[in-house]
C-alpha positions in Angstrom: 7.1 -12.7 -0.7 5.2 -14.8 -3.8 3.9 -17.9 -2.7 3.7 -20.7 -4.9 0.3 -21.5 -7.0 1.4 -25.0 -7.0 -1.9 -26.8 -5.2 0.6 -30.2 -5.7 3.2 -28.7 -3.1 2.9 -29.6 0.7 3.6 -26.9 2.8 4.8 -27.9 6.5 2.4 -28.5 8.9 2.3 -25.6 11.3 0.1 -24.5 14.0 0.4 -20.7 14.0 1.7 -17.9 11.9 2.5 -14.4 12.0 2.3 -12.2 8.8 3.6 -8.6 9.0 2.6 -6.4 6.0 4.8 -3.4 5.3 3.1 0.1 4.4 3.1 1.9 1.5 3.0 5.4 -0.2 1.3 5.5 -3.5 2.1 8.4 -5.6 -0.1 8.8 -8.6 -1.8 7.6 -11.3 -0.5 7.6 -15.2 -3.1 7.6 -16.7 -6.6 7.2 -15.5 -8.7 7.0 -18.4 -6.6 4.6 -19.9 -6.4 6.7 -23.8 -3.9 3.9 -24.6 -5.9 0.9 -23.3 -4.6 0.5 -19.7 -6.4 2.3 -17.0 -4.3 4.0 -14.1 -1.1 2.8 -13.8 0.6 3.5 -10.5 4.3 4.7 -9.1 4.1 4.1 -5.4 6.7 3.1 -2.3 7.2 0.6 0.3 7.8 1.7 3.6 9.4 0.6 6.9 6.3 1.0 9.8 2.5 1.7 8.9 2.3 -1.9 8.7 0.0 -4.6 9.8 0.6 -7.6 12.2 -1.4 -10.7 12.3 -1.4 -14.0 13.6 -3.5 -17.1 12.6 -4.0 -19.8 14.5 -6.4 -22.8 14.9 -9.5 -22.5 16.3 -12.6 -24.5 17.2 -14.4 -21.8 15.5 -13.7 -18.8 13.7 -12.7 -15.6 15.9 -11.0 -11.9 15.3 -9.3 -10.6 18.2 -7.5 -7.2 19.2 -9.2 -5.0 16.3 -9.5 -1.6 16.8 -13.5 -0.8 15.1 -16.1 -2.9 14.6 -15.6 -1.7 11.0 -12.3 -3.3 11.0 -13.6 -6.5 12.7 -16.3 -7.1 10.4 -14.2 -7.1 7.7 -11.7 -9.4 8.8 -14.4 -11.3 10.0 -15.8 -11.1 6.0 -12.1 -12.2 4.7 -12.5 -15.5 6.7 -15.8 -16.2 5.0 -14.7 -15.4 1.7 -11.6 -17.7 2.0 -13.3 -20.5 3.7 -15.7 -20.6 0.9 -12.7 -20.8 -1.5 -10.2 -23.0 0.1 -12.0 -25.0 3.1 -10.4 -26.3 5.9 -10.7 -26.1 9.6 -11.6 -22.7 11.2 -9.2 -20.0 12.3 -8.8 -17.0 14.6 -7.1 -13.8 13.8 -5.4 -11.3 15.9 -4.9 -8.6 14.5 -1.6 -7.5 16.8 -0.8 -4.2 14.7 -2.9 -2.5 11.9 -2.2 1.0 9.9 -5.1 4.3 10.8 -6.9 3.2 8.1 -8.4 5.7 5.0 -4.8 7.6 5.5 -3.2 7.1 2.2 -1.1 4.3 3.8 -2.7 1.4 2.2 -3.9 -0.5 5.0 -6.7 -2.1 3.4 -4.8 -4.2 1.1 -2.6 -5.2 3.5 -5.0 -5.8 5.9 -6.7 -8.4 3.5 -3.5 -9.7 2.2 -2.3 -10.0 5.6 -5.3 -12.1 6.8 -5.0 -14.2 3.5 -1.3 -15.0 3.4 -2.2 -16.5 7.1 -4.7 -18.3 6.2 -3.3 -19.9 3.5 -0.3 -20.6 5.2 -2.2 -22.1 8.5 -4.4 -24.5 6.3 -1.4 -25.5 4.2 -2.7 -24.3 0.8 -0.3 -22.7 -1.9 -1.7 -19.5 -2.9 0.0 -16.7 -4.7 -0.7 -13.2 -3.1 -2.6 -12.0 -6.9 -5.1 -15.3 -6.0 -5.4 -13.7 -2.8 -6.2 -10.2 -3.6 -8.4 -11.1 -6.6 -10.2 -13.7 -3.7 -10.3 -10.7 -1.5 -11.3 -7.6 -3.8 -8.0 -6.3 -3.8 -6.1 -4.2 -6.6 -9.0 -3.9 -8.5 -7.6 0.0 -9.3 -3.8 -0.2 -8.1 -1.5 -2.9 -8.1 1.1 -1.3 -5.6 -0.3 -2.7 -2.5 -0.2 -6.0 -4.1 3.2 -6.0 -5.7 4.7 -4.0 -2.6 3.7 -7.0 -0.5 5.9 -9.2 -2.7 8.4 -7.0 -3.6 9.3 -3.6 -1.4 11.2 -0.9 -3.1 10.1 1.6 -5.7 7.2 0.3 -7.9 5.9 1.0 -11.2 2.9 -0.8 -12.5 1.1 -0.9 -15.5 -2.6 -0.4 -14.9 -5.4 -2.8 -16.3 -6.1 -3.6 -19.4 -9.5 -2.6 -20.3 -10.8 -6.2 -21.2 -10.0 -6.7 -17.4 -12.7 -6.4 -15.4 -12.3 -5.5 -11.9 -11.7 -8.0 -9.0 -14.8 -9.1 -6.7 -14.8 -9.9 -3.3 -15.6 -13.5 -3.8 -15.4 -14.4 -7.7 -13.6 -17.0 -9.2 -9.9 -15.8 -9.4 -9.2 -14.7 -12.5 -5.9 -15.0 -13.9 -3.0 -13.4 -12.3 -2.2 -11.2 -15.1 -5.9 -9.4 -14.7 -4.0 -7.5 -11.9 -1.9 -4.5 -12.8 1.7 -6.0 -14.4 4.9 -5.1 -12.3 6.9 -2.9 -15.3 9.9 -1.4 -13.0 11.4 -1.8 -9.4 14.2 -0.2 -7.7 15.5 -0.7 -4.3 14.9 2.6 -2.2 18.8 4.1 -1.4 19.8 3.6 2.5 20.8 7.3 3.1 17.8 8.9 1.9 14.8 9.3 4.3 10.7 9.3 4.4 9.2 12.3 6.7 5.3 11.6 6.8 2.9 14.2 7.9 -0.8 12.9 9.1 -3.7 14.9 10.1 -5.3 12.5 12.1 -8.4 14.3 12.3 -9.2 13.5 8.4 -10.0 10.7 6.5 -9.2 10.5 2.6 -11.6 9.7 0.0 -13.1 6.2 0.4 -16.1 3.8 -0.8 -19.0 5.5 -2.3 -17.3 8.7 -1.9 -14.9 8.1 -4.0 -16.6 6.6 -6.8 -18.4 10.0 -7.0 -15.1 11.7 -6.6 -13.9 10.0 -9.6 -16.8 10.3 -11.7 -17.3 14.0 -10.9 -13.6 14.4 -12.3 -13.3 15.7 -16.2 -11.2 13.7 -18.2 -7.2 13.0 -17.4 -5.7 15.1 -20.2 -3.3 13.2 -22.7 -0.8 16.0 -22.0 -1.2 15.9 -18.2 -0.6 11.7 -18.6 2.2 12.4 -21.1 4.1 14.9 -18.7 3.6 12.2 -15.5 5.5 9.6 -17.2 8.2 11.4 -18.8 8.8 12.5 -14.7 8.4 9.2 -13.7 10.9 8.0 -16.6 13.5 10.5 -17.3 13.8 11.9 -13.9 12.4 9.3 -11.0 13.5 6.1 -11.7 16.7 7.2 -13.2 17.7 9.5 -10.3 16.6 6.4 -7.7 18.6 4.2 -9.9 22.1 6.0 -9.6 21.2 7.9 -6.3 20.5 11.4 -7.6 18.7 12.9 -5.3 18.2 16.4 -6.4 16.5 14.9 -10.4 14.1 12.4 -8.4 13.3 15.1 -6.2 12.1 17.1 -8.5 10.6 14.9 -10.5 8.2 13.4 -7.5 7.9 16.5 -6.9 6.3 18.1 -10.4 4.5 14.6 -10.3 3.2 15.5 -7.4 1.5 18.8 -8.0 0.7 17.9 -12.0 -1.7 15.3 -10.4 -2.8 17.0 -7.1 -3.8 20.1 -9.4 -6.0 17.6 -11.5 -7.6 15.9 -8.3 -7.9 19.3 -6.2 -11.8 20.0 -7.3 -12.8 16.8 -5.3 -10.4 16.7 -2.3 -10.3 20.2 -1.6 -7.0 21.5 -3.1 -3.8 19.6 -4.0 -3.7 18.5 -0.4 -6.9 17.4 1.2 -5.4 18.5 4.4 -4.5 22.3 5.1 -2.3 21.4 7.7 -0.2 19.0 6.0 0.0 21.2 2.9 1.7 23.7 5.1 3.9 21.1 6.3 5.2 20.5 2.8 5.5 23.8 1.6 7.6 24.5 4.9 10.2 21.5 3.8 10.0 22.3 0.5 11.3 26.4 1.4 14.3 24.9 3.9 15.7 22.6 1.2 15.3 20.3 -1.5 12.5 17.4 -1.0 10.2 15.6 -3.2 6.8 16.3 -1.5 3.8 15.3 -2.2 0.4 13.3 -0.8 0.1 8.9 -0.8 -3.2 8.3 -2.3 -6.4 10.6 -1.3 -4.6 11.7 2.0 -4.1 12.9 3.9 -0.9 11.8 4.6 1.6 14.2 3.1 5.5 13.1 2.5 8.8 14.4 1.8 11.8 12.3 0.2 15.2 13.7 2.1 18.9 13.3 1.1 19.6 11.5 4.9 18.6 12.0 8.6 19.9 15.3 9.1 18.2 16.7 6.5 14.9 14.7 8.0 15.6 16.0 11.3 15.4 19.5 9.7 12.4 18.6 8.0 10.5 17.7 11.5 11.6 21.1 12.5 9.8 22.7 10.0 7.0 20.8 9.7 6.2 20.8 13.0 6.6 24.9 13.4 4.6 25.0 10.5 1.6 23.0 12.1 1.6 24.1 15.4 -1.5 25.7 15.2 -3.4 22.6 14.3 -5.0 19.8 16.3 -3.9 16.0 15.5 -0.8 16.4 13.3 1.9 13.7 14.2 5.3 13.8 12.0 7.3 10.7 11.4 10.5 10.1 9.9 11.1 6.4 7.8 12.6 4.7 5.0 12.0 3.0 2.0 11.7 -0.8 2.6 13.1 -3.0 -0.3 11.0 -6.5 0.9 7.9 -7.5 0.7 6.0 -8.8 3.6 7.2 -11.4 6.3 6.1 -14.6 8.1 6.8 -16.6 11.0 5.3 -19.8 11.4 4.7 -22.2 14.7 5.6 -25.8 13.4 3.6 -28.6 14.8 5.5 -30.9 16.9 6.1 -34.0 15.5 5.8 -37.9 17.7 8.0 -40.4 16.4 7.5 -44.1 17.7 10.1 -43.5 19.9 8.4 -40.3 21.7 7.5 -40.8 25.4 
């Protein structure tokens, strides 16, 4: 869902709006230490649920309802400031109707911010693209799938930051919207296949401060490790999404998965940050084949099926496999090939003729 830089366009006049952000699963980095100039570089997946829900509306003065923390509140409440200061206009509330858990590997973050922005923008009638936003907002300053999956949906490959880039700051001037991460491959998830997620719900991934010494504790990203993620990514994932072979994208997620996972394993405690969810995968990954792996720092696990009866099977195991342990709920979704949505309230309109 791009919206239009054009600060010349008139948007309608409307009086409330409803964004809902999808989810996503990102799943790994290219190349972190950027050997060939661009740092990172992501491969990550839109999902059905695990989304966000706002609405904007006018207000007197600015509000936040129906958060869930005050962590969350205060930074919704921050997003208003920092796009007030940017783009004026008369105060709005948010309600925040639906949000992700966040620090589960599920993005909500960025679509949290992007969420707030879009509605903004959209309430006070200015014409923002979601990169203005997210640069505005402090978002995709490492990954560009949250930002791209809110325009796009589907399978995403992006192509890191240039080094001459410097990352996005909550407040800053926008830079341009190349400084974010360049979209270099989408394909549309296939209908058949299915998303089983696995979260441990009593863990939290890597996050602030905590991961900034995460990352620097980390030797350097090998050139062969990089060079063996994206000949996966390119000669078994995107080809085997992009004429439905299962079995090659499988595996290729799959060796992705544990290449990278092996490489991050010092800081988050093994390839999966979560015990529980590890024995969730390796239970799939014994009954049939599955690309497994973990979105982001965890600890949400996942495992790429041929259709629902293979997903059903996959519950089966998964949740036999963690029955011993506290605060595991399994899910079973799809890949989502849109971006985010909006509904708007238009303002009534009184002609000379109205009563």
């Amino acid at each position: 869902m791009p919206m239009s830089s054009d600060r010349s366009s008139t948007l309608p006049a409307i009086s409330a709006i409803t964004v809902e952000a999808p989810g996503r699963l990102h799943m790994g980095f290219l190349d972190p230490n950027g050997s060939l100039g661009r740092a990172f570089g992501s491969v990550g997946i839109v999902i059905e649920g695990c989304g966000t829900r706002v609405t904007a509306r006018h207000a007197d003065d600015a509000q936040v309802e129906g958060t869930a923390t005050d962590a969350q509140r205060e930074r919704v409440e921050r997003y208003l400031a920092l796009l007030h200061d940017a783009y004026g206009g008369p105060a709005v509330s948010i309600e925040v109707e639906q949000a992700a858990r966040a620090h589960c590997g599920i993005g909500s973050g960025t679509q949290l911010a992007l969420a707030v922005g879009t509605a903004y923008a959209r309430l006070a009638g200015i014409a923002a693209t979601t990169a203005e936003l997210a640069q505005r907002l402090g978002r995709g300053a490492r990954s560009g799938i949250g930002v791209l999956g809110f325009d796009h949906g589907g399978l995403i490959v992006d192509g890191g930051r240039h080094h001459a880039a410097t990352a996005a700051s909550p407040g800053a001037a926008p830079q341009s919207a190349a400084a974010l991460p360049p979209l270099l491959a989408r394909q549309p998830f296939p209908d058949d296949w299915r998303i089983v997620l696995i979260d441990d719900t009593t863990r939290e991934g890597l996050h602030g401060d905590e991961e900034k010494r995460g990352l620097a504790a980390l030797p350097p990203f090998p050139h062969t490790l990089a060079a063996e993620v994206c000949h996966q990514l390119l000669m078994r994932v995107l080809p085997g999404m992009a004429q439905g072979d299962f079995d090659a994208f499988a595996a290729g997620v799959s060796d992705i998965q544990q290449s990278i996972g092996e490489y991050f394993a010092p800081v988050q405690g093994g390839v999966y940050s979560s015990p529980a969810v590890a024995a969730a995968m390796q239970a799939i990954a014994a009954n049939q084949t599955a690309g497994v792996g973990q979105s982001s720092w965890g600890p949400t696990g996942f495992a790429f099926v041929q259709s629902s009866r293979h997903a059903d099977d996959a519950l089966a195991a998964a949740r036999a496999a963690t029955r011993a342990f506290p605060g595991i709920v399994c899910s079973v979704t799809r890949g989502r090939n849109c971006g985010a949505r909006y509904y708007a309230v238009q303002q009534p309109r009184f002609g000379i003729d109205a009563q």
